[in-house]
N, C-alpha and C positions, 0 to 999 in steps of 0.2 A: 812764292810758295803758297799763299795766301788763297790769291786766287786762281790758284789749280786746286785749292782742297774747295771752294766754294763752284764751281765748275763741275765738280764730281759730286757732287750733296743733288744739284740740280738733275744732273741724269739720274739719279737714283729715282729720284721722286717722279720722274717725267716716266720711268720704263716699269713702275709698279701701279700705276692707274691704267684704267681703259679708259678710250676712250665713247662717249654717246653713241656714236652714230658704228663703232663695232658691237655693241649690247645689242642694240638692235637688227644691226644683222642677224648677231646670232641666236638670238630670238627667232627672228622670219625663218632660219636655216635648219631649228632645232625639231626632231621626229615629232610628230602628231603625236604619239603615245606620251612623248615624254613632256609635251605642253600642259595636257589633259593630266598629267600626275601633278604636274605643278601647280597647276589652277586649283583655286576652290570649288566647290561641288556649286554648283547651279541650283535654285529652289525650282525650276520644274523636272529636272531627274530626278529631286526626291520626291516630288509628286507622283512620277512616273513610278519608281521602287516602290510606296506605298499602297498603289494599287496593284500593280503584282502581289503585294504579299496579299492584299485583303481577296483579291480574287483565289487565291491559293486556298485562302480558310476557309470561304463560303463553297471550293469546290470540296474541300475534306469534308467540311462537315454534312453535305450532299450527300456524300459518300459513307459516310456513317449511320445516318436519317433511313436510307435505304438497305446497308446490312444489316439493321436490326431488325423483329419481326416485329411486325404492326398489332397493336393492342386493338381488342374489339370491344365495343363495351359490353355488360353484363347481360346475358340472355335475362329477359323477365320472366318468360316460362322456363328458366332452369328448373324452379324446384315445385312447380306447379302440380296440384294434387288431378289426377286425371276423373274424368268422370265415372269411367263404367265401376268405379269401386262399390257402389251398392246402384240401387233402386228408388233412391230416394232422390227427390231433388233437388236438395239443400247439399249434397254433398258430392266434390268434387267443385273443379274451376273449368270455366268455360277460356279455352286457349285465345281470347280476345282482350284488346286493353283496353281498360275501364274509361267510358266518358261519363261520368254521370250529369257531367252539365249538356252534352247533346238534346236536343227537343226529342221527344215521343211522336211517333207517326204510324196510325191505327189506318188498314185499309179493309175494307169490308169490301171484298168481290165478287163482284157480280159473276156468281158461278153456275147461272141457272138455275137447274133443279140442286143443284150442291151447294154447301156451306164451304167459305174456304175465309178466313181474316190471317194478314199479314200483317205484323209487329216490328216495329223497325224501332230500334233504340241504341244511336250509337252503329257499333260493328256488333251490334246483336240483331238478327233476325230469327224473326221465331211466323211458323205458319202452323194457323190452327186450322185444321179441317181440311182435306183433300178431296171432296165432290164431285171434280168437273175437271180431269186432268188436262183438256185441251186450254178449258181459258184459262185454268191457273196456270200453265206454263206459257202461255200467251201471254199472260200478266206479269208474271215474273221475268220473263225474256226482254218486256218493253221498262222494266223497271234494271236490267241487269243485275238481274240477281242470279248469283252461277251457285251458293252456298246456303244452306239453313243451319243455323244451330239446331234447334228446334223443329221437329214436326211433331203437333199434336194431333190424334188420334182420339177424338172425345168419344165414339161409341162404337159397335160394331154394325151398324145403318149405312144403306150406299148413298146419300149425301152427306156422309161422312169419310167415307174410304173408298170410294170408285174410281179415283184418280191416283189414291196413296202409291199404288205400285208403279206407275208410271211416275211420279214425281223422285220415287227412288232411284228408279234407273237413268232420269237427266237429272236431277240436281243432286248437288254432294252434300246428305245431313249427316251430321255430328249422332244426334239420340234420337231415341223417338218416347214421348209420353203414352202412356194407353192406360185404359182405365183396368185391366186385370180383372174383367168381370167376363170373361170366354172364357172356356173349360179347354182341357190340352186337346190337338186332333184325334188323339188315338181313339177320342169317345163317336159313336155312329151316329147319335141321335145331333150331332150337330145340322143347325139351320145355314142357310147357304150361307148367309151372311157370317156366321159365326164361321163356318169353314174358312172364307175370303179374307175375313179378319185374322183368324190365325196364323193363316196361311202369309201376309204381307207382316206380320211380328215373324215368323222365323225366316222369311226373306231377306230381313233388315239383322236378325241375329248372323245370317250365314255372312253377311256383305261387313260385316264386325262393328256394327252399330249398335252403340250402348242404350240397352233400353229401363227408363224410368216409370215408377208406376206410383202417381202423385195421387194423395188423398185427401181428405176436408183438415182442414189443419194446418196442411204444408203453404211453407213457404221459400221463397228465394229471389235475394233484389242482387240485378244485372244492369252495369252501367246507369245504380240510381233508379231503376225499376224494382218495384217490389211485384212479385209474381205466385198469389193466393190462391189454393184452391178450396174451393168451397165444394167441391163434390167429386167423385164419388167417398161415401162414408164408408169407416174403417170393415162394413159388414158391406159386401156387396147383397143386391136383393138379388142378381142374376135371373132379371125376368125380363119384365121389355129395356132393352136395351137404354132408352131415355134415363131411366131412372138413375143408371148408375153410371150418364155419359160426366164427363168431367167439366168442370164448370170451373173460372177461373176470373179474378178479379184484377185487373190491372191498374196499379197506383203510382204516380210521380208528384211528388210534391201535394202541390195544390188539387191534381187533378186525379178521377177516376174513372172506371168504365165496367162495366157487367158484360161476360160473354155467356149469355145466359140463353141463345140459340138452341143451342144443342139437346137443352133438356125441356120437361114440360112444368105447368102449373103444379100438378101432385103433389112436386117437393120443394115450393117454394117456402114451405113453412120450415123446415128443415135445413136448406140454404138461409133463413132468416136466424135460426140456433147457433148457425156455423159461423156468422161475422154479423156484429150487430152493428157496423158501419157500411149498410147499404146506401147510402144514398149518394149515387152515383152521376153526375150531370146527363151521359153518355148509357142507354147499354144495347145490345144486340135484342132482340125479342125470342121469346119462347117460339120454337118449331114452325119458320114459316108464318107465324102471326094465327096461328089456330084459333080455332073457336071456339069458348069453352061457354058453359051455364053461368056461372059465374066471376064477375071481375078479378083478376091479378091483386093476390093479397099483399106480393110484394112493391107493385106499382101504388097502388092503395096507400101505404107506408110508404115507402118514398119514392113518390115520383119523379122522373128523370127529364130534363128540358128536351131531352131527345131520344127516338126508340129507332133502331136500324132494324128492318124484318126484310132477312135475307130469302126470296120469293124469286122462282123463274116462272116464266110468261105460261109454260106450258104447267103452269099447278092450278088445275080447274079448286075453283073456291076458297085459292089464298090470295092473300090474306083474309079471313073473315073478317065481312063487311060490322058485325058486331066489335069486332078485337080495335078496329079503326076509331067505329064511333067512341068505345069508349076510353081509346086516347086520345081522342082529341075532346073532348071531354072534359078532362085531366089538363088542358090545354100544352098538352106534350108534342113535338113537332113530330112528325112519323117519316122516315125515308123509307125508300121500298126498293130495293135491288133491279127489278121487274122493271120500274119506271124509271128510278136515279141513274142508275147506274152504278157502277164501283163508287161507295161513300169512304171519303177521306175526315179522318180527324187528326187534329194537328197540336200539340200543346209544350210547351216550353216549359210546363211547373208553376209557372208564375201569373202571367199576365193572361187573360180569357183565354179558352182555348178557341178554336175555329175549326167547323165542320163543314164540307161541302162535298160538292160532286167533283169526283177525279176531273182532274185537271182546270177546273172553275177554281173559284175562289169566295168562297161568301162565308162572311161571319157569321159564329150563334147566336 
């Protein structure tokens, strides 16, 4: 009896184990799917899952980036005061951004029988005088200049305005200065020149060019330029046009210049009333280098290391051979348009400035 119960314990034990080598059958034999639930997760599928998601965010947020509307930054001329609001020219902004550490670059051109200087300072360009409409647009064209802030109009004389109407209709100015010393057209006894002059101020009103009418007094500094006029006085004399041509004193920093071209010796004691800080390194000379009885009281006073006398070949008797001797004399260096050719001056504010002939290079 014994051992029949010890017989039967042992099949029990023997028919409730597996054994090795059927587990592993049934291992080899069991679905793919159901291996892969059983297994642990592998660390490059969840490298794998991980980049899925991260590529899912950076596409969402692509996707966000671009249905929003894009921020623009602030206009600087939003609330900028426009110029034509008066006559003056201290008042209004010129629609340019200020550099005032840019250098200063004065070009006296060779316009023949015309006056014409170009002011470069910064994104401000300013041309005084229009004489010679061929080479100032020649000049400007080789310079690419397509824009002027500024055209100065210093008198009603044709090497002062014989090009202006033509400069209007190829370049694009902002204002124009004039001296407001022309009577309106409706009057007969106008001289041609006064007619021609009035006539290129309502050309430039009808084209909707805001026009400024600067006196002895005025000022206005652009990109660090200060821009002085010493003439015409608040009483025009409305007789030879010289007297009441506009006269303008250019300063940066360290440095200055006289455009004193335009007008004659008569009023230089009156320009000497108007700023008692003439003395200038730099300045343009009275009408062509003229010839007068008596020496330059302003020169006299303060002599300039250099006089530019803008003179074309065909001006029998200019420069007068007097007006030379007695600047060099004065041991003033003289450029002559006529000879030099377009004179360039150059000045950063600071360090010397430098004067030469367009496209040379020679120091003062």
């Amino acid at each position: 009896m014994r051992s029949a119960l010890v017989l039967l314990a042992i099949l029990i034990i023997l028919l409730g184990c597996s054994m090795p080598w059927e587990q592993k059958k049934a291992v080899q034999e069991a679905p793919a799917a159901e291996v892969e639930k059983q297994a642990p997760p592998r660390q490059e599928n969840a490298s794998q899952e991980n980049q899925t998601v991260a590529e899912t965010v950076v596409k969402k947020n692509k996707t966000s980036a671009a249905s929003r509307p894009v921020e623009l930054p602030p206009d600087p001329f939003a609330s900028f005061i426009p110029r034509n609001i008066s006559d003056r020219i201290a008042d209004g902004q010129f629609r340019i951004y200020d550099m005032p550490g840019a250098p200063l670059n004065i070009y006296v051109i060779d316009a023949g029988e015309g006056d014409a200087v170009l002011v470069i300072k910064g994104n401000f360009y300013m041309l005084v005088d229009a004489g010679n409409a061929e080479k100032i647009l020649s000049f400007l064209e080789k310079m690419q200049i397509k824009n002027l802030n500024v055209l100065v109009i210093t008198r009603n004389a044709p090497e002062a305005i014989n090009g202006a109407a033509e400069v209007l209709e190829r370049i694009e100015v902002g204002e124009i200065w004039e001296n407001n010393a022309t009577p309106g057209r409706n009057l007969v006894s106008l001289t041609a020149e006064e007619d021609r002059y009035a006539e290129i101020i309502e050309k430039a009103k009808d084209m909707g060019i805001a026009i400024k009418r600067p006196q002895a007094g005025d000022s206005i500094v652009v990109s660090g330029m200060e821009i002085k006029v010493l003439n015409p006085q608040a009483t025009r004399f409305k007789g030879n046009p010289d007297v009441d041509a506009i006269v303008l004193k250019l300063s940066f920093n360290n440095f200055c210049m006289l455009l004193l071209h335009p007008t004659v010796q008569d009023i230089e004691s009156i320009l000497m009333g108007a700023d008692s800080e003439l003395g200038c390194p730099v300045i343009t000379y009275f009408k062509h280098g003229e010839g007068r009885p008596l020496p330059s009281l302003l020169v006299e006073r303060y002599p300039p290391e250099h006089a530019i006398i803008s003179v074309g070949k065909e001006m029998s008797g200019l420069p007068s051979p007097t007006t030379i001797e007695r600047l060099l004399m004065k041991k003033i260096k003289v450029w002559r348009t006529d000879v030099d050719g377009t004179i360039r001056i150059y000045s950063d504010g600071y360090m010397p400035y430098e004067i030469m002939q367009f496209g040379n290079r020679t120091s003062n």
